[in-house]
N, C-alpha and C positions, 0 to 999 in steps of 0.2 A: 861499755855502752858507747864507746866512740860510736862514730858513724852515723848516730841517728841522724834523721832527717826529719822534717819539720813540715812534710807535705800534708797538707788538711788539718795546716794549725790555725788556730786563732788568735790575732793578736789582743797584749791584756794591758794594764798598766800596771807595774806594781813600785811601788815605792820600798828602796835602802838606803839604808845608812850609806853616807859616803866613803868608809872606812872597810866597808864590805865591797861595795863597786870595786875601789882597787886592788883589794886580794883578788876576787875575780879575774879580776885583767891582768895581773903579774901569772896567774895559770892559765887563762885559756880566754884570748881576745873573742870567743865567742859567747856571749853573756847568755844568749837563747838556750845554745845549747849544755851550757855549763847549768844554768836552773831550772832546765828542764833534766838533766841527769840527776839532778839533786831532789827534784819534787818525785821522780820513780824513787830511788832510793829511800824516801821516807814514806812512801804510799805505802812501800813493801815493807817496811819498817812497822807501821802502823798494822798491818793486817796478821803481820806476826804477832807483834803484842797482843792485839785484839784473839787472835787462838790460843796464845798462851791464857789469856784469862778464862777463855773458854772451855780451856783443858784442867784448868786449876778450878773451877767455879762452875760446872757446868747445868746444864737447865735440867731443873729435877724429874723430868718426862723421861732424861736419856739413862738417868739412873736405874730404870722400871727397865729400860731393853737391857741392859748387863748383863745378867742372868744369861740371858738366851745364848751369848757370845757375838762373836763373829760371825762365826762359821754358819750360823743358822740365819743372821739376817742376811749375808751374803747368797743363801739360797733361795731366801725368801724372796728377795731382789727382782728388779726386772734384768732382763737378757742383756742391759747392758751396763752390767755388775762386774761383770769378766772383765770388760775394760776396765773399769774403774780400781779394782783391788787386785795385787798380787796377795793370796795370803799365805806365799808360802816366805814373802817376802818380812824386812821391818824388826820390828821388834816389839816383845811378847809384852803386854801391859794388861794391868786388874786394874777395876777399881775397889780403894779404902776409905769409905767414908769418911767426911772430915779433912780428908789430904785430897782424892782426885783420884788422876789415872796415876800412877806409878808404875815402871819398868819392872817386869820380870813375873814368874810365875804366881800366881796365890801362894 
């Protein structure tokens, strides 16, 4: 993520420890960009986690489409389903009640 740029930021305050400020600055005299690299990395961090619960726990309405598969809500879709899914791509997942999706055939 070098490189980013900071055009149409807002400045913020944030308060550290003073024991963090100098790690910062022994790697990269740019603090902005050094905690703005670090708040993407955990944003993305976060939104993974937050799928992974979602995949392990998921809302029992999505449980009710299963059955049907893929391949029929893909059809069901609107016209811009194409885009959205390769499904020849990925890898093949059921779900087991009580566990989730899990990889591979029924």
């Amino acid at each position: 993520m070098r490189g980013c740029h900071l055009s149409g930021s807002v400045r913020v305050t944030v308060t550290l420890p003073e024991e963090i400020l100098v790690e910062i600055d022994r790697g990269d005299r740019n603090r902005s960009r050094f905690v703005l690299e670090a708040v993407r990395r955990e944003i993305v961090r976060r939104k993974l986690e937050a799928l992974e619960v979602s995949l392990n726990h998921p809302h029992p309405d999505s449980q009710a489409l299963e059955p049907a598969g893929l391949q029929e809500w893909f059809q069901a879709g609107s016209q811009d389903a194409a885009e959205l899914l390769d499904l020849q791509g990925g890898t093949e997942i059921h779900w087991v009640p009580d566990q989730g999706w899990v990889e591979g055939k029924e």
